[in-house]
Structures are given as C-alpha cells and as structure tokens.
LUMNU-21087 format. One line per field, with one value per residue (C-alpha): x, y, z; residue in one letter. Coordinates in steps of 0.2 Angstrom, whole numbers, plus 5000, padded with zeros to 4 digits. Example, Ala and Ser with C-alpha at 12.3 -4.5 7.8 and 13.67 -1.06 7.14 Angstrom:
BEGIN
px [5062,5068]
py [4978,4995]
pz [5039,5036]
code [A,S]
//
This chain:
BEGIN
px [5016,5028,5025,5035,5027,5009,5013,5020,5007,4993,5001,5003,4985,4978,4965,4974,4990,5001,4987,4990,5005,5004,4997,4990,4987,4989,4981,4975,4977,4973,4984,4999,4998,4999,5015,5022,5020,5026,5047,5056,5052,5034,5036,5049,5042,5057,5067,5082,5087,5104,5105,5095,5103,5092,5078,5075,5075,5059,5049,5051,5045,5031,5026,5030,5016,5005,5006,5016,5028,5034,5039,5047,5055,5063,5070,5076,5086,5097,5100,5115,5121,5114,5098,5093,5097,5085,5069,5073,5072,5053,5046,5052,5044,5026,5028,5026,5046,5053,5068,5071,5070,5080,5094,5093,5090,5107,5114,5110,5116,5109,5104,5106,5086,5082,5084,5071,5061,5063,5056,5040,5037,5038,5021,5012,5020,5026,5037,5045,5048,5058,5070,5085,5084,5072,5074,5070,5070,5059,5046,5047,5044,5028,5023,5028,5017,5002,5003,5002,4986,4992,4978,4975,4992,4987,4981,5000,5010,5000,5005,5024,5026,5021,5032,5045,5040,5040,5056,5064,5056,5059,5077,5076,5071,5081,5095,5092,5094,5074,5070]
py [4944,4930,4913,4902,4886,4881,4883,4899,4906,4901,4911,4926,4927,4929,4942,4955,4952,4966,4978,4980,4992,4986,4970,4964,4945,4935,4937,4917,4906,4890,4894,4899,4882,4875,4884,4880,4863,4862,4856,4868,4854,4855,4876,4877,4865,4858,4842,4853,4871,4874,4887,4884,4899,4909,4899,4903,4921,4916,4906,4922,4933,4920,4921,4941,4940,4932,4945,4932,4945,4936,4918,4929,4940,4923,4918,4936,4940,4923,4926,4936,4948,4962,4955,4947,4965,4972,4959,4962,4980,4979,4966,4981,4993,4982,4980,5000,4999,5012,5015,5001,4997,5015,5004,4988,4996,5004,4988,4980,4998,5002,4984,4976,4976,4994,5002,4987,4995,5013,5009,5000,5012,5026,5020,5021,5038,5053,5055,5039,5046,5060,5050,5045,5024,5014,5027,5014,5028,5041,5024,5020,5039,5041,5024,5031,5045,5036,5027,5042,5052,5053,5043,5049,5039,5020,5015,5022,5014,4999,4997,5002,4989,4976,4983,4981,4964,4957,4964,4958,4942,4938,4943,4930,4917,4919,4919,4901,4895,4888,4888]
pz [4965,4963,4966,4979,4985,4985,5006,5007,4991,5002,5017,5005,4998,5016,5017,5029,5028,5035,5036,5054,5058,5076,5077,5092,5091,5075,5059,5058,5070,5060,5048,5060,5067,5049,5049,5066,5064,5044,5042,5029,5016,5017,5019,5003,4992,4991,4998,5002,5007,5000,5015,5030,5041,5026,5029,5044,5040,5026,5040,5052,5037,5038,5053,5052,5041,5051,5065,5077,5079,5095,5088,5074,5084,5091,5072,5071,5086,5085,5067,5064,5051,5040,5034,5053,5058,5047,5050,5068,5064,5056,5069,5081,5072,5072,5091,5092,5100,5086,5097,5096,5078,5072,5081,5073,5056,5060,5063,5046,5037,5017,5010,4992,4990,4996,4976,4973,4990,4987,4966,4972,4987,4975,4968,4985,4993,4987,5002,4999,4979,4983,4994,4984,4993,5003,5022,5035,5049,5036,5038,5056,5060,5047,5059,5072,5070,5065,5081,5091,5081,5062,5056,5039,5031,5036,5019,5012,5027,5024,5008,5012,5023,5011,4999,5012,5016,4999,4994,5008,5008,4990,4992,5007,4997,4983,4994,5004,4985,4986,4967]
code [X,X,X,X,X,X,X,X,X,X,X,X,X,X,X,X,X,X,X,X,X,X,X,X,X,X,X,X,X,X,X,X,X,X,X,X,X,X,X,X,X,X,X,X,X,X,X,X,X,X,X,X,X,X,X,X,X,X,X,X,X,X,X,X,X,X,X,X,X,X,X,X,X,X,X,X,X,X,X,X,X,X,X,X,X,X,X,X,X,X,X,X,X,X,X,X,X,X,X,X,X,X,X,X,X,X,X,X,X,X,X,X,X,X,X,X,X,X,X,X,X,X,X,X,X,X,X,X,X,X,X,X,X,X,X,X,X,X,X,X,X,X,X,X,X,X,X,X,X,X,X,X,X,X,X,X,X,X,X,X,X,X,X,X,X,X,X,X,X,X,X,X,X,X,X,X,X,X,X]
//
C-alpha cells in the first residue's frame, strides 16, 4: 500500500476497514473525531493543498472509510464533476441504495483509474477478470445481490471495494497535488 501522511496511514491501517459492504454506524469513533476535528494540513501532511476542491474528495474517502457514509455523502454531493460523481456513486452503493448509485456511476462515465481498477480486481474475482475495464454496475449488482441472500461472495466483494477505494483514492490524492 502506498504511503501518504503519517494522518491518513494511520486512518488506512485500521483493523476493518471497508469490510462492511453496508455499514451501519462508523468503523471508529475516536478515530473519526480525530478526523472531524483535523484542518487539511494536519490531514495532508502538508502546509498547502495545491487543489483543495480535490481535497475535499480525499477527506470524504476518509471518512468513506471509516463507514461515516453520511458526513461523506455530504463532501460528495456538493462536489461536482466526474470524480464527485463517482464517490457519490460508491457511498450510494454502501447505504444498500443501488438505484441510486447505477445513476451516479452513469453520471461520472468510464474514469482514467478504472484500467488500474479492473488490473488489481482481476486478482480478487474471476468475474471482474473477464470484463474488459473496472464495471461499476457488474459490482454494485454482485452487492446488490449479497445484500439480498448471496452470502458466499463477501470476502471477494470486500476485497473489490478496497481495490475500488484505494485506486480511486490514490488518484484523488495525487490529483490535489499533496506530494
């Protein structure tokens, strides 16, 4: 796994993370009020964000993570464009609202970071490996699914959406020029 700041790394390593495909509370309190209460330097690392629109996008990954899907889906919903589209999309898809997040995933279209997606998913499903690209709707239906009796696939779905995350979130990062 990549390192980012000392902050975000100990937000990473937290026993849990994204196991859950529908959370229903947060994954650690404590540490979510750590990250309410942090300013993007402390978050970052860094004394600047050379583009805090983007940031915002990496503090909801954050709290994405940490199963505060409504504070994320907050950051989310007011941040417009492809990639705001697409977290909105996945926080959508942990509330158990897949209509919902089939449209959002339309909204944000075929990303720049789903060949990275669809390459690491193919290690963790089969089904994912004989897609030609990252299929957001194939992976919010196998949720879908597993919501409603399919219980046998949590470990692999568990493991897609922290693929999903932490492409989407390095991309995030690397994008709000946080180096």
């Amino acid at each position: 796994m990549k390192t980012y700041s000392d902050f975000v790394d100990r937000i990473l390593r937290e026993d849990g993370l994204l196991e859950k495909l529908v959370p229903t509370e947060p994954l650690d309190y404590p540490l979510l009020q750590k990250l309410r209460a942090a300013d993007d330097p402390t978050v970052s690392g860094q004394q600047s964000i050379g583009n805090p629109r983007m940031f915002a996008l990496v503090r909801g990954g954050l709290l994405y993570a940490l199963d505060a899907i409504d504070e994320a889906h907050k950051i989310f919903q007011d941040s417009p464009g492809d990639l705001g589209s697409y977290w909105h999309g996945m926080m959508h898809r942990r509330e158990g609202d897949f209509d919902n997040a089939r449209y959002w995933f339309r909204r944000a279209g075929v990303l720049s970071v789903f060949g990275e997606m669809h390459s690491k998913a193919s290690a963790h499903s089969a089904v994912m490996a004989r897609q030609s690209n990252w299929d957001p709707y194939l992976f919010t239906g196998e949720c879908e699914q597993a919501r409603f009796g399919e219980k046998e696939s949590l470990k692999e779905l568990a493991a897609l959406q922290r693929v999903e995350f932490e492409s989407l979130f390095e991309y995030c990062w690397r994008q709000s020029e946080v180096s």
